[in-house]
N, C-alpha and C positions, 0 to 999 in steps of 0.2 A: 701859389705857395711861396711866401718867404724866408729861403732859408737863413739858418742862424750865424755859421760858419763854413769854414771848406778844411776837411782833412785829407792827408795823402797817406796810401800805404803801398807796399807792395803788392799785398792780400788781404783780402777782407773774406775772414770766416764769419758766417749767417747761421748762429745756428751753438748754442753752446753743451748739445747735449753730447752720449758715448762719442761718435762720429764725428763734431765738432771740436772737443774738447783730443782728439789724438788727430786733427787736422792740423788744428794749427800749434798746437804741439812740434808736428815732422815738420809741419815747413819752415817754422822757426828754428829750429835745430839745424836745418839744412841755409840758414843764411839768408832766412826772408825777412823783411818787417811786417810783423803780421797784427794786426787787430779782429781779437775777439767779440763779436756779439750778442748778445743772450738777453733773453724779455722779461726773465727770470731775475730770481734775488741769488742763485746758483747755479752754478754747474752740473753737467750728469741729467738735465731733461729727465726721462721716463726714469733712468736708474736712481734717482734724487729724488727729485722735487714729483716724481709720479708714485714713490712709492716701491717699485719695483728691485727688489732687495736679493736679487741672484742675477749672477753672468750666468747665461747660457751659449754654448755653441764652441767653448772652447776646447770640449772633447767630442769623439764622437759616439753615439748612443753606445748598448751591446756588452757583451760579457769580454769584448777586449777593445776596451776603448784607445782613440791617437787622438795623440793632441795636435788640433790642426791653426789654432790659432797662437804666436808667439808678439816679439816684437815690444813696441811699447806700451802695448797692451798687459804683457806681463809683467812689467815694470808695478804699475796699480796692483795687481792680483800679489806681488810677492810684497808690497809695501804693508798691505792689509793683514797680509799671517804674520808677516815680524809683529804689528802690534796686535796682534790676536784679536783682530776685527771679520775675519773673516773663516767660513769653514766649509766643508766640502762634503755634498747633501746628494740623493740620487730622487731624480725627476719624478714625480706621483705616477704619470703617463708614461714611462719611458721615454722619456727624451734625452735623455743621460745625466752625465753627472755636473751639475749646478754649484757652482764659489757663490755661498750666503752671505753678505758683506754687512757693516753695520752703516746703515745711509750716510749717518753723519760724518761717518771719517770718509766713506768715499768724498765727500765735499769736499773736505781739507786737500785729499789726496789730487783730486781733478785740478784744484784752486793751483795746488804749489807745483804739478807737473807743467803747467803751463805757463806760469809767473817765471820760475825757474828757467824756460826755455825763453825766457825774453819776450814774451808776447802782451802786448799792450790788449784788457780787459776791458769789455762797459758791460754792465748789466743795468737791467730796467730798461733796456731799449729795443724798439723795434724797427726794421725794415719796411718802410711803409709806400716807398717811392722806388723805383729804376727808373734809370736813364740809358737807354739803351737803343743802339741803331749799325743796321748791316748786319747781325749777327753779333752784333761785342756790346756789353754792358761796356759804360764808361763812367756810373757814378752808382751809389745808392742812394737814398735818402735815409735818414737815421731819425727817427723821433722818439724824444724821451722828455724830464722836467725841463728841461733848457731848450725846449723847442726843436727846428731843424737845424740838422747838420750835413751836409752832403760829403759823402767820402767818395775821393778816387782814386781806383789803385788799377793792376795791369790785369791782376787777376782776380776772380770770387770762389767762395766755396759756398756752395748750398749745402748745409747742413740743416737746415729748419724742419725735417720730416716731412714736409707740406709741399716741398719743392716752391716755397713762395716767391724765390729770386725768379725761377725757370718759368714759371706762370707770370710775373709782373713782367720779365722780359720779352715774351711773346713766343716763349720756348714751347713744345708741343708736349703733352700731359698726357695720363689717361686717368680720370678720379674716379673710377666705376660704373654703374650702371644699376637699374632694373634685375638684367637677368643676372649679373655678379655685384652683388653688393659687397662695400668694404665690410670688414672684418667687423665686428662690435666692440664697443668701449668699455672699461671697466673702470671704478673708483677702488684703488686698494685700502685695505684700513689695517691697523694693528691694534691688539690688544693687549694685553697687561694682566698680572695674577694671574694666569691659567695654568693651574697642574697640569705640566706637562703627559707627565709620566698617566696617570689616568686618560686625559684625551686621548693618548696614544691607542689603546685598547680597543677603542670604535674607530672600525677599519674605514678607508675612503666609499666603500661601497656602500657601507653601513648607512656612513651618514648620507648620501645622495637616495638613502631608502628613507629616513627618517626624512629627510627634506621633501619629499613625494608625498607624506605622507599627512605631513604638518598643512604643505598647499592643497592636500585633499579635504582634511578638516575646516580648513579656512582661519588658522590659527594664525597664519602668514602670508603672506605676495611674497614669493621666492623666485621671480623669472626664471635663474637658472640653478636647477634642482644637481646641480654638481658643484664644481669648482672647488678649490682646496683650501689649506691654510698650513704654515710650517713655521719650526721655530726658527729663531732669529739668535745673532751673537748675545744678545740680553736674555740674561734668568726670567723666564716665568712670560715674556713676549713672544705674542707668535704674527703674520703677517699672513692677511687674508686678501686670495682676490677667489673672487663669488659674483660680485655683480657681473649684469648685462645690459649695457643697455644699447639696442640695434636699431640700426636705421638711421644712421645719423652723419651727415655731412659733414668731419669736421673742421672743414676750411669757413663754414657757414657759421658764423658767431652767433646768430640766433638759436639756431638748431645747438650750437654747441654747450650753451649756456642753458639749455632746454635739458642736457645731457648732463651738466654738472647738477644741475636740484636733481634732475631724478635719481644720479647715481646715490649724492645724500642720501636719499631716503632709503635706496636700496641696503644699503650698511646698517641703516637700524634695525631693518628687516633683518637681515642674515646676523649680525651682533645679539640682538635678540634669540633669533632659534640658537646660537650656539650657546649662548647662556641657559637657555630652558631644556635642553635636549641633547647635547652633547659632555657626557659627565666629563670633571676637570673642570667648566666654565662656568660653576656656579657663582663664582665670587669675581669672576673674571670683569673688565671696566673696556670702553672703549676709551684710548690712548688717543685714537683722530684717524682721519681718514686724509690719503693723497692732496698734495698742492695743488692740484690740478687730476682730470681725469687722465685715463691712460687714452690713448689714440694709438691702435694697432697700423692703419692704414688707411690714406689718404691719396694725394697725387701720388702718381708714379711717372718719372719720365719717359718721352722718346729719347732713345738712346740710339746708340751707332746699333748694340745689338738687345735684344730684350729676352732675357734671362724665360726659360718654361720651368713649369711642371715637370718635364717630360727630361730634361736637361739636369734638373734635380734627384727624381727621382733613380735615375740612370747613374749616376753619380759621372758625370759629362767631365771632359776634361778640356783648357782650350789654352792656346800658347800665350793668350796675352792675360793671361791669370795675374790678379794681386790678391787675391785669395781665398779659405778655402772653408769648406761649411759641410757637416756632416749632420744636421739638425732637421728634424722631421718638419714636414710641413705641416702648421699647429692652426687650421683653419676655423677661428673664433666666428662661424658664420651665423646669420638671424637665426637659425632652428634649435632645436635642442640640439644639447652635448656638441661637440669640438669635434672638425674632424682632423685623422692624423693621418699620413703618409709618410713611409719611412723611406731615405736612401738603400738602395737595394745591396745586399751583404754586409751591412755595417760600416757602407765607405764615406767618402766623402765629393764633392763638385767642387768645383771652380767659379772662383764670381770674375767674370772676364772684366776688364779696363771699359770696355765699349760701353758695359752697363750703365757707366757712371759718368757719361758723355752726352750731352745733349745734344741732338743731332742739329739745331736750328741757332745754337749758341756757340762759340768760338772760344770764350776767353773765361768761362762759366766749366766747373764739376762739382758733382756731387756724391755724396756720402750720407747711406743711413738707409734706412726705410722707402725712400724716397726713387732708389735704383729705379733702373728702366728693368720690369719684371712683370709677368703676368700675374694675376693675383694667386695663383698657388705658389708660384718659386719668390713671391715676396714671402709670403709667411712662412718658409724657412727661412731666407736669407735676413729677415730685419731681424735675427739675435742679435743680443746686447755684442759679443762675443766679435761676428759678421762685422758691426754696424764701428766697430774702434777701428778692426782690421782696413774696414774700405775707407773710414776716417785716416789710418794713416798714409795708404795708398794715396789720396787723394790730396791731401798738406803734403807729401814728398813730390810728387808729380805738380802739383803748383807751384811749387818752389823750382822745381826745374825750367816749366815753363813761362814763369814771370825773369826768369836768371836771360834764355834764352831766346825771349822773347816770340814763344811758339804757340801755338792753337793746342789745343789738347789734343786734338785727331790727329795730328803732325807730329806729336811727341815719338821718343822711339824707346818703343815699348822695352826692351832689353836693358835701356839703360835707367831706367823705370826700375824696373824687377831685380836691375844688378843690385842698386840704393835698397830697393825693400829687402834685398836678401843682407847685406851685410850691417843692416839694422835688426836684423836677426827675425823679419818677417817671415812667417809661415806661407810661400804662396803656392807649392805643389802635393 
């Protein structure tokens, strides 16, 4: 490979989605030179360019919900109701209660919290090289229209969902298995013209009968005979995730592009039966469906510690906490229906520091989806909500440790939690 140029930074954030986008946000703020990179034409990953049009996890489920995530996170969430982009929905499932935003301004909103905090942006590019030895990355590779570019800085953040840095590095993973397969992918779509107020009337259960009932006729291919659809800050638009589509690798670009036509198709399906069988959608149009498909779950790391189920459910609590998550476990698995597990009395857990620690990398953290977590205590923890909070943990603690010139597992954790707290983070 030859590359094109050589940049330097302090930090190099991988990854421009929720978790990315308030990494390098903190670190910058906290006095880093930090560069942005994202493969995308925007900001916000799954909440954007996926489609994905509600925070979750910033309360906790229940008839008296705590708000457990704050910080710069709520920066965004209060940007969005000043312009009345945003509203506050309660979860089909009980999950709790859900901030509906309208995609388009979270872009601007992502765009200018980060720009604002001095952070140098590339979009349309991706990490396609590490340069990495003893434990310490010491370069990326960047490839985009201009070819390679090699960046090096003291520190990285993985924010890619895929853990692609900690995998290119030779960092230790776990991508699923046979007997636990990752979660399933879905393609979101929105529609247009739909009376509301009449859809309203056919309950969720209803139509998950009508959908049984249509794939018994043979009227439709409806893989998964549930899934929802709610209104959105636009009159007369609603946003639908329904598809499923399982079994699928998505670190594997064949497989994943195998995933993107089928989810297509699946949207004509399910746009269809809501047009023909759900009153309110007679007149209704498909508006388009997701940038990209959704990816629930993929790599996960080895971490110092690996986040349970059992840790979750229990609502655990642990002294190197940056923070904290009261969101059911939303387990999108190949079978029918979703399973759900709820924290026990309505509380909340702790997402410990060690999570977000590769055990086999040095000068590497991460944030997102991507945590060191067994596959139940990921699907609570990767909410949007979770995945900003361990984003800013992660930009504050880089920025300390690129200042101090420290390993992450060496950091000290107190003065870590002192920063997230007086940034008005949520970590206990």
């Amino acid at each position: 490979m030859i590359k094109r140029n050589t940049e330097v930074a302090d930090i190099v954030v991988l990854g421009g989605g929720a978790a990315g986008v308030m990494a390098a946000a903190a670190a910058a703020r906290n006095g880093a030179n930090v560069l942005l990179v994202e493969s995308q034409n925007c900001l916000g990953g799954s909440r954007t360019a996926t489609g994905v049009d509600t925070f979750y996890g910033f309360y906790t489920p229940g008839e008296h919900p705590r708000k457990v995530v704050g910080g710069i996170p709520d920066e965004i969430v209060e940007r969005l109701r000043r312009e009345n982009k945003l509203f506050e929905r309660q979860n089909t499932y009980g999950a709790g209660t859900g901030l509906t935003y309208d995609v388009e301004a979270l872009k601007i909103a992502y765009e200018d919290l980060v720009m604002q905090a001095g952070c140098r942006l590339l979009f349309h590019t991706t990490a396609c090289h590490v340069e990495a030895a003893d434990g310490r990355v010491n370069s990326v590779w960047l490839a985009n229209k201009a070819g390679l570019t090699e960046v090096k800085a003291a520190v990285f953040v993985d924010t890619t969902g895929d853990a692609d840095i900690v995998a290119r590095a030779g960092g230790g993973f776990n991508a699923g298995s046979e007997a636990e397969p990752n979660q399933s992918l879905s393609t979101i779509f929105f529609m247009g013209n739909v009376d509301l107020e009449r859809a309203a009337a056919v309950s969720h259960r209803e139509m998950a009968e009508r959908m049984k009932e249509a794939n018994r006729r043979g009227k439709f291919t409806l893989p998964r005979e549930d899934g929802s659809y709610h209104r959105t800050p636009n009159p007369g638009v609603i946003q639908a995730n329904m598809v499923r589509v399982k079994n699928i690798d998505a670190t594997d670009p064949f497989a994943l592009t195998k995933a993107e036509l089928e989810g297509r198709k699946q949207v004509q399906q399910y746009a269809a039966f809501l047009k023909s069988h759900i009153p309110g959608f007679e007149s209704a149009f498909l508006i388009g469906t997701s940038q990209y498909i959704g990816v629930r779950e993929s790599r996960k790391i080895e971490g110092h510690y690996t986040l349970t189920e059992d840790d979750v459910i229990s609502g655990r609590k642990f002294s190197d906490s940056i923070a904290c998550c009261g969101a059911p476990v939303e387990d999108h698995h190949p079978g029918e229906g979703t399973r759900w597990a709820y924290v026990s009395d309505g509380g909340h857990y702790h997402i410990p520091f060690r999570c977000l620690i590769p055990v086999a990398l040095h000068n590497v953290v991460v944030a997102g989806r991507c945590l060191s977590a067994t596959h139940g205590a990921q699907a609570s923890a990767r909410n949007s909500a979770q995945s900003m909070a361990m984003g800013q943990a992660a930009g504050t603690a880089a920025a300390l440790a690129a200042k101090d010139k420290t390993d992450f597992a060496d950091l000290d954790i107190d003065a870590v939690r002192r920063m997230l707290t007086e940034q008005y983070a949520i970590i206990d």
